[in-house]
PyMOL Python script that loads the backbone (N, CA, C, O; Angstrom):
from pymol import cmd

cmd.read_pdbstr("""\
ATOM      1  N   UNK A   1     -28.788 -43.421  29.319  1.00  0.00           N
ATOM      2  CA  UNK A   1     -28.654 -42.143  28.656  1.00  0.00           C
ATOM      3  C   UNK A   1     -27.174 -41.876  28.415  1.00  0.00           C
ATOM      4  O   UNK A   1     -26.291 -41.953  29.270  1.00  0.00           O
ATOM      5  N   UNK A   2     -27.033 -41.571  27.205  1.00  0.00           N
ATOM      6  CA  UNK A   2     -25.387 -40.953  27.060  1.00  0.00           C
ATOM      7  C   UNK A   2     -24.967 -40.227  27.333  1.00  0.00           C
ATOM      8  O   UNK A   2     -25.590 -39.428  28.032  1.00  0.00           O
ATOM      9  N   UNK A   3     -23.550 -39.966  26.967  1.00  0.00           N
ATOM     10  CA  UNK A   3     -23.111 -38.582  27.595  1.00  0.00           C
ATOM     11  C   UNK A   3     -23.229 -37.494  26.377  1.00  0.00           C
ATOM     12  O   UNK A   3     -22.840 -37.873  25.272  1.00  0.00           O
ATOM     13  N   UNK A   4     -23.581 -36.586  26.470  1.00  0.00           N
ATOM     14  CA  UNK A   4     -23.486 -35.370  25.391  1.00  0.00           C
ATOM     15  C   UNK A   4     -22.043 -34.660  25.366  1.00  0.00           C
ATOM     16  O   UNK A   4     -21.599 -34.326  26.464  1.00  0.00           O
ATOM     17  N   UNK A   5     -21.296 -34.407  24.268  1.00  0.00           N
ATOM     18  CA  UNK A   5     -20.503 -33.740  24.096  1.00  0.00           C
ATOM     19  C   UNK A   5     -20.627 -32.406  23.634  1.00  0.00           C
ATOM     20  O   UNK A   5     -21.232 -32.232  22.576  1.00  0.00           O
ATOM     21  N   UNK A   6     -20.174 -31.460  24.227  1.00  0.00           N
ATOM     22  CA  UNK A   6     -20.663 -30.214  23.625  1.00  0.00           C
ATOM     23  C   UNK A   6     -19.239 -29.493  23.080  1.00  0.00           C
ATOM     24  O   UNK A   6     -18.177 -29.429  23.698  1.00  0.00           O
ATOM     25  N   UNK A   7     -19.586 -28.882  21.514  1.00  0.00           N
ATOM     26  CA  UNK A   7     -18.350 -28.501  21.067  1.00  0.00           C
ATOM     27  C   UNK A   7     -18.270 -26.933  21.248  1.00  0.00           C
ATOM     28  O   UNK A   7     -18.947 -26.339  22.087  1.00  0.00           O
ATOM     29  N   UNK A   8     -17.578 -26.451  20.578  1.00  0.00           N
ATOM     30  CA  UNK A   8     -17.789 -24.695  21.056  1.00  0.00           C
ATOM     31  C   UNK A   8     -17.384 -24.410  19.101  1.00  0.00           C
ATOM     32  O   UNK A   8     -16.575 -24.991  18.377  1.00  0.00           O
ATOM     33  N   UNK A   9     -18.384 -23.257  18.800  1.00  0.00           N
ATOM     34  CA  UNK A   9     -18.555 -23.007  17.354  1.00  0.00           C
ATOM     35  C   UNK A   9     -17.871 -22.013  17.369  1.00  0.00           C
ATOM     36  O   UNK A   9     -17.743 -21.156  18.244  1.00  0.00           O
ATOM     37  N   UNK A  10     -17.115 -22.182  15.740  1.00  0.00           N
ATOM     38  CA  UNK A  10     -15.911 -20.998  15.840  1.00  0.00           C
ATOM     39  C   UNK A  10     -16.459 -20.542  14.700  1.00  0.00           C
ATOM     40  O   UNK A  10     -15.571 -20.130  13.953  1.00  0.00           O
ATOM     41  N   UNK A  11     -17.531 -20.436  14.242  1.00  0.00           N
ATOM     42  CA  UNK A  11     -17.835 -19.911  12.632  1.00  0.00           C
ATOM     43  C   UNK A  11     -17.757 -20.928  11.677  1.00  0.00           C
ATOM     44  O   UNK A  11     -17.624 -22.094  12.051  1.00  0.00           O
ATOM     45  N   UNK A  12     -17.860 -20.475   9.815  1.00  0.00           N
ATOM     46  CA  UNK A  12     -17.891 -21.610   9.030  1.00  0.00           C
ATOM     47  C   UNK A  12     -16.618 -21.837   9.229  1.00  0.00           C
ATOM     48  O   UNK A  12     -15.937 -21.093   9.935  1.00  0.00           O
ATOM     49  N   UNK A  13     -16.066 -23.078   8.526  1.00  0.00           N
ATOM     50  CA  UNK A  13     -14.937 -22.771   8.284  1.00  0.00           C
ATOM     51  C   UNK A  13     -14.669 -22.818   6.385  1.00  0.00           C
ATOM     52  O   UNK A  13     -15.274 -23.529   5.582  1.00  0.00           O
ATOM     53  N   UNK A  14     -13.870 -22.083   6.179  1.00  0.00           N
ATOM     54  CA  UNK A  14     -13.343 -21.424   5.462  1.00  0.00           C
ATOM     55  C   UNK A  14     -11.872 -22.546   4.349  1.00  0.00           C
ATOM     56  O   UNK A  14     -10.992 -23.249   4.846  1.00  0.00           O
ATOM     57  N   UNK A  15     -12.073 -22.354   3.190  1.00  0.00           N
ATOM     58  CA  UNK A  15     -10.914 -23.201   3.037  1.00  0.00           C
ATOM     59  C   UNK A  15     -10.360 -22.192   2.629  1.00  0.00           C
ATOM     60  O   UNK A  15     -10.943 -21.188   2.221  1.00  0.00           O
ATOM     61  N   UNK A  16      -8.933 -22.389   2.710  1.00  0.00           N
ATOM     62  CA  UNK A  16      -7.912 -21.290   2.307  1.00  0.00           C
ATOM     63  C   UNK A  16      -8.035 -20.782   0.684  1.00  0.00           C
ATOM     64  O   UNK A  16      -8.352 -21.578  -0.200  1.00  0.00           O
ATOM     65  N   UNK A  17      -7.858 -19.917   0.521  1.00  0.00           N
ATOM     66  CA  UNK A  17      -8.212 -19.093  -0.877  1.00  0.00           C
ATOM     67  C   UNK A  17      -6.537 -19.698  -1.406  1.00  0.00           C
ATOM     68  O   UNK A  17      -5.467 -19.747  -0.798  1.00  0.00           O
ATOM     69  N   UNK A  18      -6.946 -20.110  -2.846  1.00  0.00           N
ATOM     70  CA  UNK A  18      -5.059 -20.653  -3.439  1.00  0.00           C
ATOM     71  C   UNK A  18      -3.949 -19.208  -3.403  1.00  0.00           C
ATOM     72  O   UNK A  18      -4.478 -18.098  -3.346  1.00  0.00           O
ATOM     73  N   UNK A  19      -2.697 -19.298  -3.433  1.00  0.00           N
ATOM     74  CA  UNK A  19      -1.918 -18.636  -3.476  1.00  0.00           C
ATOM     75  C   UNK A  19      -1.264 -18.605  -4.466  1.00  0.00           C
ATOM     76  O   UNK A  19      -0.810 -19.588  -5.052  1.00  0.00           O
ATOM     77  N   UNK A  20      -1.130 -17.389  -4.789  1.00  0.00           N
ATOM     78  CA  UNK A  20       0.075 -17.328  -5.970  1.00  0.00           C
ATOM     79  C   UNK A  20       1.012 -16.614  -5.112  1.00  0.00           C
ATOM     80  O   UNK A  20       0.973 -15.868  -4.134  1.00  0.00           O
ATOM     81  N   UNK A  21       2.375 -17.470  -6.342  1.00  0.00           N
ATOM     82  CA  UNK A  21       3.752 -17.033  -5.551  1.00  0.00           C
ATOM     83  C   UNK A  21       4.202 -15.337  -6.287  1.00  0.00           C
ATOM     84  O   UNK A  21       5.315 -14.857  -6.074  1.00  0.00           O
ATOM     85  N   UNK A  22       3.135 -14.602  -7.147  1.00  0.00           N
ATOM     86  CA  UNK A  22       3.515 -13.693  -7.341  1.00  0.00           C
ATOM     87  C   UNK A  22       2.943 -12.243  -6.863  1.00  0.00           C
ATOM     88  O   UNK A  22       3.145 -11.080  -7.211  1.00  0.00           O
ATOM     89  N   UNK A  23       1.934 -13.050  -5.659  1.00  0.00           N
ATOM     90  CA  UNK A  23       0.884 -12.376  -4.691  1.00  0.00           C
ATOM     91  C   UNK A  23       2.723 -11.934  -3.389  1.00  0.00           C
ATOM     92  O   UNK A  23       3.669 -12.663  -3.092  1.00  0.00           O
ATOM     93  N   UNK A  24       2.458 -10.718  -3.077  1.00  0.00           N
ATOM     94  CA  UNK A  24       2.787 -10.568  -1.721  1.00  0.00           C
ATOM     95  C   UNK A  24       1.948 -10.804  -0.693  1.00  0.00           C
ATOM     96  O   UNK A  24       0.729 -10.713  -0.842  1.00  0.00           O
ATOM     97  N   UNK A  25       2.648 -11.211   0.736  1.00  0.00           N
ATOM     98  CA  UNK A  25       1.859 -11.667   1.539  1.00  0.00           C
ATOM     99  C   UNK A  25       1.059 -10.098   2.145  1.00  0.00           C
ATOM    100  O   UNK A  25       1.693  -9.053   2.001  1.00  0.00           O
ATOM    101  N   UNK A  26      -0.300 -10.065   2.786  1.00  0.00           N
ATOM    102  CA  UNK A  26      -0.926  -8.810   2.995  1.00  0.00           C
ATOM    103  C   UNK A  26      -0.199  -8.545   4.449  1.00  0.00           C
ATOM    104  O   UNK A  26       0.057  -9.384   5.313  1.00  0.00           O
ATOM    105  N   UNK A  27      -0.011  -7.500   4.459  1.00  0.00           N
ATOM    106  CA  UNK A  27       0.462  -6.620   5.811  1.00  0.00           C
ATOM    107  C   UNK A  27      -0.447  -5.796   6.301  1.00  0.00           C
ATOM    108  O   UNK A  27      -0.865  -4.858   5.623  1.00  0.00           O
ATOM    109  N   UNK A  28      -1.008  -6.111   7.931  1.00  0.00           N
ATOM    110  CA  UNK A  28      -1.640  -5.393   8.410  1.00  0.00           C
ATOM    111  C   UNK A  28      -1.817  -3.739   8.789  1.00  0.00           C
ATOM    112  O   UNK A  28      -2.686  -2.979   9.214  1.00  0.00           O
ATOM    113  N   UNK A  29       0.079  -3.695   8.193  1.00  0.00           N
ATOM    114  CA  UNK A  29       0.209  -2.500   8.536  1.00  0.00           C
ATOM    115  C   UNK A  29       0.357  -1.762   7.454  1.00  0.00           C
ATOM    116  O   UNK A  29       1.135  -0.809   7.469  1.00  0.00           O
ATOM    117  N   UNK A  30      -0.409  -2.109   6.285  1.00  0.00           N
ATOM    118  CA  UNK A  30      -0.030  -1.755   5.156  1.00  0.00           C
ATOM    119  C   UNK A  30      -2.187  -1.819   4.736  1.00  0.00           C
ATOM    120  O   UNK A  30      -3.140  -2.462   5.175  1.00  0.00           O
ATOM    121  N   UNK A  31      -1.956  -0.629   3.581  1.00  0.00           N
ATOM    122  CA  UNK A  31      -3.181   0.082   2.817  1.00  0.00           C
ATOM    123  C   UNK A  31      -3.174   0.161   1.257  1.00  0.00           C
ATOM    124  O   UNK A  31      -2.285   0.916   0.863  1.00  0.00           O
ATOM    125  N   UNK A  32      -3.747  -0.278   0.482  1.00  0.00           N
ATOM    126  CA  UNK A  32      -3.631   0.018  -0.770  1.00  0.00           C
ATOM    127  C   UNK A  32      -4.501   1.123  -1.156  1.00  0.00           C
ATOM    128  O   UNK A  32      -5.732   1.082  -1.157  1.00  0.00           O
ATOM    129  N   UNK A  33      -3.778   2.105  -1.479  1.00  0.00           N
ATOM    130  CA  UNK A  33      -4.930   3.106  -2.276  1.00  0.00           C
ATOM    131  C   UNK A  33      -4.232   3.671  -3.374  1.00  0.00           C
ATOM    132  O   UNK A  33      -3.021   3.521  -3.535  1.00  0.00           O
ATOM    133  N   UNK A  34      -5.101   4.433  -4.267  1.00  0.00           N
ATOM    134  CA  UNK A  34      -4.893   4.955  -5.474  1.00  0.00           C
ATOM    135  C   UNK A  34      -3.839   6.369  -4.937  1.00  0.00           C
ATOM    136  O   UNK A  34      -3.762   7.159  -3.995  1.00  0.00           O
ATOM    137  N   UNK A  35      -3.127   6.042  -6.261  1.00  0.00           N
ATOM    138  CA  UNK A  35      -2.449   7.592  -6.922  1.00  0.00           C
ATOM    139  C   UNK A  35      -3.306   8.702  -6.711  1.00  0.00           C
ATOM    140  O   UNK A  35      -2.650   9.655  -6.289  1.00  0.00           O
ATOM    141  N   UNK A  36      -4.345   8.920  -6.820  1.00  0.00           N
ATOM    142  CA  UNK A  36      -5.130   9.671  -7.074  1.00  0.00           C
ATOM    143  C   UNK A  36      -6.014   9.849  -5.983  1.00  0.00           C
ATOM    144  O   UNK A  36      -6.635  10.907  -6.082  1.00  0.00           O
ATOM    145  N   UNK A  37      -6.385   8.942  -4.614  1.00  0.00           N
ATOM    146  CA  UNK A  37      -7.094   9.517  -3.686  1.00  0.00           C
ATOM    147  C   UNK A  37      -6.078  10.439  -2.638  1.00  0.00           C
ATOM    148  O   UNK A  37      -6.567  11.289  -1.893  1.00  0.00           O
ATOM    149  N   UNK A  38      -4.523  10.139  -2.686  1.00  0.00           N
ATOM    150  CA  UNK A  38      -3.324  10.389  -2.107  1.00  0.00           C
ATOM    151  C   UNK A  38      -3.070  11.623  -2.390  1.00  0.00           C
ATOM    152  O   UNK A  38      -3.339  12.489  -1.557  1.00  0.00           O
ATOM    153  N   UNK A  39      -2.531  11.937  -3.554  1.00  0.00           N
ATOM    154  CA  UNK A  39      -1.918  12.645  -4.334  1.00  0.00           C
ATOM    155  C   UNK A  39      -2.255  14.180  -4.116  1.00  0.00           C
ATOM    156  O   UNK A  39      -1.370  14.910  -3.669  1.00  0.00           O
ATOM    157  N   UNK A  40      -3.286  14.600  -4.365  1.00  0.00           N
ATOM    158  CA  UNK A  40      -3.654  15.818  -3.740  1.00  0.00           C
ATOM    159  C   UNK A  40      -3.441  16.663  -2.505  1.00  0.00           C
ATOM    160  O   UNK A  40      -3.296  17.884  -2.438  1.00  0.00           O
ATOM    161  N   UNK A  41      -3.455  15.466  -1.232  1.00  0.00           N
ATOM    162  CA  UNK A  41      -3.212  15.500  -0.032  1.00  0.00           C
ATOM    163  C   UNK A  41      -1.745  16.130   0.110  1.00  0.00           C
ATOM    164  O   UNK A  41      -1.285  17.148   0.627  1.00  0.00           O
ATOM    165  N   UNK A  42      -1.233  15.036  -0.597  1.00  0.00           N
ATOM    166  CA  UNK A  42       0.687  15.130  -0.462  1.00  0.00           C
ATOM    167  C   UNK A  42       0.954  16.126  -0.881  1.00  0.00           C
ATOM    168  O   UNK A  42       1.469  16.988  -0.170  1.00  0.00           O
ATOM    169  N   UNK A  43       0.606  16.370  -2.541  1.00  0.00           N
ATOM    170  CA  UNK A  43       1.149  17.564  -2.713  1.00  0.00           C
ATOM    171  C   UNK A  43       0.529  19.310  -1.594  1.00  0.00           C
ATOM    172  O   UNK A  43       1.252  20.243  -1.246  1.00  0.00           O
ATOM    173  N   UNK A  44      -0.504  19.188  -1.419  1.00  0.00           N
ATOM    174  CA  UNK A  44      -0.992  20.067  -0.370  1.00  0.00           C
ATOM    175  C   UNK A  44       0.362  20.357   1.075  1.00  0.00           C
ATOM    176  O   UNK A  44       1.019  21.344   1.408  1.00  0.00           O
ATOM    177  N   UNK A  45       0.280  19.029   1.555  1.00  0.00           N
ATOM    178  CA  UNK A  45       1.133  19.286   2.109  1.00  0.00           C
ATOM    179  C   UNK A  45       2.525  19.380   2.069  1.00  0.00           C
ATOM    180  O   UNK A  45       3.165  19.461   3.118  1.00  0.00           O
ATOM    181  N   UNK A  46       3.048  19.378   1.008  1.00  0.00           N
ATOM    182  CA  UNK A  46       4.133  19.339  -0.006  1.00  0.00           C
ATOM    183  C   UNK A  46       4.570  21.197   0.332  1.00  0.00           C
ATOM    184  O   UNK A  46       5.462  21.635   1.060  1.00  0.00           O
ATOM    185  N   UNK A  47       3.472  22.019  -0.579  1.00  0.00           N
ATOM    186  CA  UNK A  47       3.194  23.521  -0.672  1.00  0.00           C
ATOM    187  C   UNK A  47       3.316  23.982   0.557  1.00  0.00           C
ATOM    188  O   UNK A  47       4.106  24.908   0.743  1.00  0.00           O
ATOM    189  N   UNK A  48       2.430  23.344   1.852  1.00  0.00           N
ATOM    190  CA  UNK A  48       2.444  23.915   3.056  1.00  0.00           C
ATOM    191  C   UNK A  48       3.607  23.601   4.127  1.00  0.00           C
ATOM    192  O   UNK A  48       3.626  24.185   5.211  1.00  0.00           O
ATOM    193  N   UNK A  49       4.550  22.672   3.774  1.00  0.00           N
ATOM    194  CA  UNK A  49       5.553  22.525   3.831  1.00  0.00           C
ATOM    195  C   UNK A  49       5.240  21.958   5.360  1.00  0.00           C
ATOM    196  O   UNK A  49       5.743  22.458   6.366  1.00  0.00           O
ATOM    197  N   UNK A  50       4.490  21.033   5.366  1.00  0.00           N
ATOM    198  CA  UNK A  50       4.115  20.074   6.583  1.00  0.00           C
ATOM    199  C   UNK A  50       5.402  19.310   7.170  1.00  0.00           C
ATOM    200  O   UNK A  50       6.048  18.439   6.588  1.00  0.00           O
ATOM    201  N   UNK A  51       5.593  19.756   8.263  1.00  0.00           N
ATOM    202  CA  UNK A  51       6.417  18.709   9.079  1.00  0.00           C
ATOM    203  C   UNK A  51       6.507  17.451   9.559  1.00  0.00           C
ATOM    204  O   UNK A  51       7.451  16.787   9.986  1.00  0.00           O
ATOM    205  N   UNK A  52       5.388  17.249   9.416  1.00  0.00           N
ATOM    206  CA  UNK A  52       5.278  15.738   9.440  1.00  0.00           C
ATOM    207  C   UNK A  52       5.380  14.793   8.298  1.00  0.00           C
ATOM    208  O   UNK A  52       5.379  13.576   8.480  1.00  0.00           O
ATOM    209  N   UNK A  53       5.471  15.358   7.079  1.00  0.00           N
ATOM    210  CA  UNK A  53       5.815  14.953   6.001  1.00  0.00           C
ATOM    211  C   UNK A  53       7.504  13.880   6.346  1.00  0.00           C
ATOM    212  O   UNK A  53       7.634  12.678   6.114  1.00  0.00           O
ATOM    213  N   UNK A  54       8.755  14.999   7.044  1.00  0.00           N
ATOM    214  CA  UNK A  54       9.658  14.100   6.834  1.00  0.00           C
ATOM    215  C   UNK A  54       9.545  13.144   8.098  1.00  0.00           C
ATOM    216  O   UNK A  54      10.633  12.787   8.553  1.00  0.00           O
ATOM    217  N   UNK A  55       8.646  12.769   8.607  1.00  0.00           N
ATOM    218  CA  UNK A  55       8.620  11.108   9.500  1.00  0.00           C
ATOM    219  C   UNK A  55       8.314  10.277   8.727  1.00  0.00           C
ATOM    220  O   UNK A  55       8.194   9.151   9.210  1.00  0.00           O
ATOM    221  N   UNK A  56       8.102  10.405   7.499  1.00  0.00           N
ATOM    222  CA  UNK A  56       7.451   9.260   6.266  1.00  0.00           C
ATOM    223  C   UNK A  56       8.551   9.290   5.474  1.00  0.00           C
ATOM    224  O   UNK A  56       8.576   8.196   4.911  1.00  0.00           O
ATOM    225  N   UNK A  57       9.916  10.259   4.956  1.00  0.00           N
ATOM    226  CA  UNK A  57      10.594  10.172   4.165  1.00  0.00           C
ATOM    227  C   UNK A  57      11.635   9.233   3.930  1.00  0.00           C
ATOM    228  O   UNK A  57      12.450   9.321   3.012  1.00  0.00           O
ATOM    229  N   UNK A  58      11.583   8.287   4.827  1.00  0.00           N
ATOM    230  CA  UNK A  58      12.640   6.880   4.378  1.00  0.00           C
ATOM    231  C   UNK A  58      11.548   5.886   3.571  1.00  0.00           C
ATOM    232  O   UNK A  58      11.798   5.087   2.669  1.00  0.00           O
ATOM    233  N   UNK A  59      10.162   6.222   4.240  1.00  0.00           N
ATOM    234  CA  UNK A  59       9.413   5.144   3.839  1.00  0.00           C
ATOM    235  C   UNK A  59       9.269   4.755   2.438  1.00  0.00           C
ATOM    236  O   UNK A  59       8.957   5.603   1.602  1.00  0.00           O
ATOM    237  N   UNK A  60       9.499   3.386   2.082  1.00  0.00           N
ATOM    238  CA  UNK A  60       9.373   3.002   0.945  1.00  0.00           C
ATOM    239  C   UNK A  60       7.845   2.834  -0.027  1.00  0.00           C
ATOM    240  O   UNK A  60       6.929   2.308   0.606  1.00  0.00           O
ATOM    241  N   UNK A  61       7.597   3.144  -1.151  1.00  0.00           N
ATOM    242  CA  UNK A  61       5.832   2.878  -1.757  1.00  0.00           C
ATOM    243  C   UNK A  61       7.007   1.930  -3.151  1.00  0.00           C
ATOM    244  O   UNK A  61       8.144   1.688  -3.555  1.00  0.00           O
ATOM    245  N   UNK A  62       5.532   1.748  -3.319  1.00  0.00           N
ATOM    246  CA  UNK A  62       5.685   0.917  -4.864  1.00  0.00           C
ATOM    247  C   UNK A  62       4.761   1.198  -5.788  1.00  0.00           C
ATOM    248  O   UNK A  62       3.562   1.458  -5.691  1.00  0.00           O
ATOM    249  N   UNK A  63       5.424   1.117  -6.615  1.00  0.00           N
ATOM    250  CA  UNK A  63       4.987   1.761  -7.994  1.00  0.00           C
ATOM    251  C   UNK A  63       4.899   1.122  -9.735  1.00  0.00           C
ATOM    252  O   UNK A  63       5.550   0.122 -10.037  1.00  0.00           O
ATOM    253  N   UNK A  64       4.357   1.570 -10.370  1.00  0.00           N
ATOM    254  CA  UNK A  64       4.343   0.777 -11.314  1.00  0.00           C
ATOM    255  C   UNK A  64       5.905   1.250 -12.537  1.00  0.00           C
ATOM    256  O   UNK A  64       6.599   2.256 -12.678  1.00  0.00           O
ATOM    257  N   UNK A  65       5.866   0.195 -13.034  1.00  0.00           N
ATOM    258  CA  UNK A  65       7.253   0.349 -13.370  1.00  0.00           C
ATOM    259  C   UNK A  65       7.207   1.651 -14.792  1.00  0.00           C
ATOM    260  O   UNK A  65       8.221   2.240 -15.165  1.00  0.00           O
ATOM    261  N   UNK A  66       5.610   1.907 -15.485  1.00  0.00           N
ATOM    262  CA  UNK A  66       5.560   2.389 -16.281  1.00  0.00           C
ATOM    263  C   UNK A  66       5.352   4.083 -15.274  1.00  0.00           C
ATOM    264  O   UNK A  66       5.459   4.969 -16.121  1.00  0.00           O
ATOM    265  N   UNK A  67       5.213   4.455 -14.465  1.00  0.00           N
ATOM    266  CA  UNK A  67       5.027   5.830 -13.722  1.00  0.00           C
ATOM    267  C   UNK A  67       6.873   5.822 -13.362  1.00  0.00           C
ATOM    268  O   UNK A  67       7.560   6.842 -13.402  1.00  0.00           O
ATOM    269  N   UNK A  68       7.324   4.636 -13.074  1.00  0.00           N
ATOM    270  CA  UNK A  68       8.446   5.460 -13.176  1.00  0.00           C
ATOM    271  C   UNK A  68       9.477   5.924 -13.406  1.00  0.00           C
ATOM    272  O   UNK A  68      10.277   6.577 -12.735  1.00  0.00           O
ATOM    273  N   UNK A  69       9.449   5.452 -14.732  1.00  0.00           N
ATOM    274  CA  UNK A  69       9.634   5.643 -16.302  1.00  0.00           C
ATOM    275  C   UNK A  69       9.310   6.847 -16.437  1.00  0.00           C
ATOM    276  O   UNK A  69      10.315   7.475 -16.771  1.00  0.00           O
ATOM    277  N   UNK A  70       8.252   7.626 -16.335  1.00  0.00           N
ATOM    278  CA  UNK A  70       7.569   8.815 -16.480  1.00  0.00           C
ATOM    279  C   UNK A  70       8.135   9.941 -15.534  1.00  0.00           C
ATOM    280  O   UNK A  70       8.474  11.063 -15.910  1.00  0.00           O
ATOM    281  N   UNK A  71       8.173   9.554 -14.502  1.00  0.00           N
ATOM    282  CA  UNK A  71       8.961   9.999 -12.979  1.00  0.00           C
ATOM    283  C   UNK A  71      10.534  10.503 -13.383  1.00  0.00           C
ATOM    284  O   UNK A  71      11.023  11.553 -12.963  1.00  0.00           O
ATOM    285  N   UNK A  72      11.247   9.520 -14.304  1.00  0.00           N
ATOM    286  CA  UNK A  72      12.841   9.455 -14.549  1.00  0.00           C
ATOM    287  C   UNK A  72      13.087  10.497 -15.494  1.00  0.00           C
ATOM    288  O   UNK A  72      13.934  11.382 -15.374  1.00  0.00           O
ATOM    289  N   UNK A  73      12.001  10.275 -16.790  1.00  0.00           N
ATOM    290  CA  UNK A  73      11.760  11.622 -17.813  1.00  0.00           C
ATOM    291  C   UNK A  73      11.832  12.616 -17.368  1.00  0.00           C
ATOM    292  O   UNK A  73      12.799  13.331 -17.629  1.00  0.00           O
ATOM    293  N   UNK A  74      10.866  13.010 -16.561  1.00  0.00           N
ATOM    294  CA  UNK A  74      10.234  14.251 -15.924  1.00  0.00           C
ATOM    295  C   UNK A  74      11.311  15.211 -15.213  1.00  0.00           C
ATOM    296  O   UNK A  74      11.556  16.410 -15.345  1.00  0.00           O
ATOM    297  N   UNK A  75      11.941  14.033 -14.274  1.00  0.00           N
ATOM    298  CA  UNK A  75      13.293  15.142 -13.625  1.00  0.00           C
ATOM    299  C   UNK A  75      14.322  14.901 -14.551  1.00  0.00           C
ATOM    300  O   UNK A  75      15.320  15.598 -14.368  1.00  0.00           O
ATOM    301  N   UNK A  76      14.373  13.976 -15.657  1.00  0.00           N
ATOM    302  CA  UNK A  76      15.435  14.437 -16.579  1.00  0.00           C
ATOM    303  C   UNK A  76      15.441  15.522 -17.365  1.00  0.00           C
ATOM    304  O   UNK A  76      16.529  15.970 -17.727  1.00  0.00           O
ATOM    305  N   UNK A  77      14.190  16.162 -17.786  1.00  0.00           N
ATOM    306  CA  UNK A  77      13.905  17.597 -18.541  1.00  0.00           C
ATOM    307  C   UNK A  77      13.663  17.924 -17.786  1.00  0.00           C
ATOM    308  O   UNK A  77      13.873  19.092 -18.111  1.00  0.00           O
ATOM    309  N   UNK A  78      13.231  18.018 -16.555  1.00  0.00           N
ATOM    310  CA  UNK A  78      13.002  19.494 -15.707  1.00  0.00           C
ATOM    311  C   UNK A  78      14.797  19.989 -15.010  1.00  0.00           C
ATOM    312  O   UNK A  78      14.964  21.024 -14.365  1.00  0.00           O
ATOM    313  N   UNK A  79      15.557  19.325 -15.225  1.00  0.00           N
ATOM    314  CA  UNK A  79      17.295  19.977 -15.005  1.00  0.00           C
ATOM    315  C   UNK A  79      16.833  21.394 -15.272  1.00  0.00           C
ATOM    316  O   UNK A  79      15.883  21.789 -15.948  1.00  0.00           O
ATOM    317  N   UNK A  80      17.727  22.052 -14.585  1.00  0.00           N
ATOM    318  CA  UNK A  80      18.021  23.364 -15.308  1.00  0.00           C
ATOM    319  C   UNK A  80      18.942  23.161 -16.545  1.00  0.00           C
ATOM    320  O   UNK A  80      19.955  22.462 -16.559  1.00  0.00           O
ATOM    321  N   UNK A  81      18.470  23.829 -17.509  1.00  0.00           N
ATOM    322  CA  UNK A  81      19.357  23.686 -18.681  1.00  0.00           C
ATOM    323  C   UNK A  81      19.389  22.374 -19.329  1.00  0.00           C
ATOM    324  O   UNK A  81      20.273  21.927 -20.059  1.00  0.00           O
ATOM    325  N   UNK A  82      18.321  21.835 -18.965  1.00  0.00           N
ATOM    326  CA  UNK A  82      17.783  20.916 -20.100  1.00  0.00           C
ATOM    327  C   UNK A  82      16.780  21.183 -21.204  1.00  0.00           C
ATOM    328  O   UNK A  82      16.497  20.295 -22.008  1.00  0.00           O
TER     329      UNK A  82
END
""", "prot")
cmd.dss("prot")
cmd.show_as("cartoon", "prot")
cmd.util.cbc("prot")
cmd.orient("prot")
């Protein structure tokens, strides 16, 4: 009689999905969500003048290059005396 080897199952395995080099790598500590599920929130707490707002204010977001374009307009006519 032989000897049996017994292996230990780790799941399927998986081949790596290809990469593009114009993919960022995913960060666990990082969330993608919309303009728009956010936005309401912020400004809410924007009005209510939430304090916890400035523990986030170094933090960097990203954006599309056409919002902020729109963003640059916006406080360029809203100057006083523009």
């Amino acid at each position: 009689m032989g000897l049996r080897k017994l292996r230990v199952y780790t799941g399927p395995e998986v081949e790596p999905a290809s990469l593009s080099l114009l993919d960022e790598p995913l960060d666990a500590n990082t969330v993608k969500v919309s303009l728009g599920e956010i936005l309401p929130m912020l400004a809410d707490a924007v009005a209510s003048n939430r304090t916890w707002l400035t523990d986030f204010e170094d933090d960097e977001v990203t954006i599309s290059s056409d919002l902020h374009d729109v963003l640059q307009a916006y406080r360029h006519f809203r100057r006083p005396g523009a």
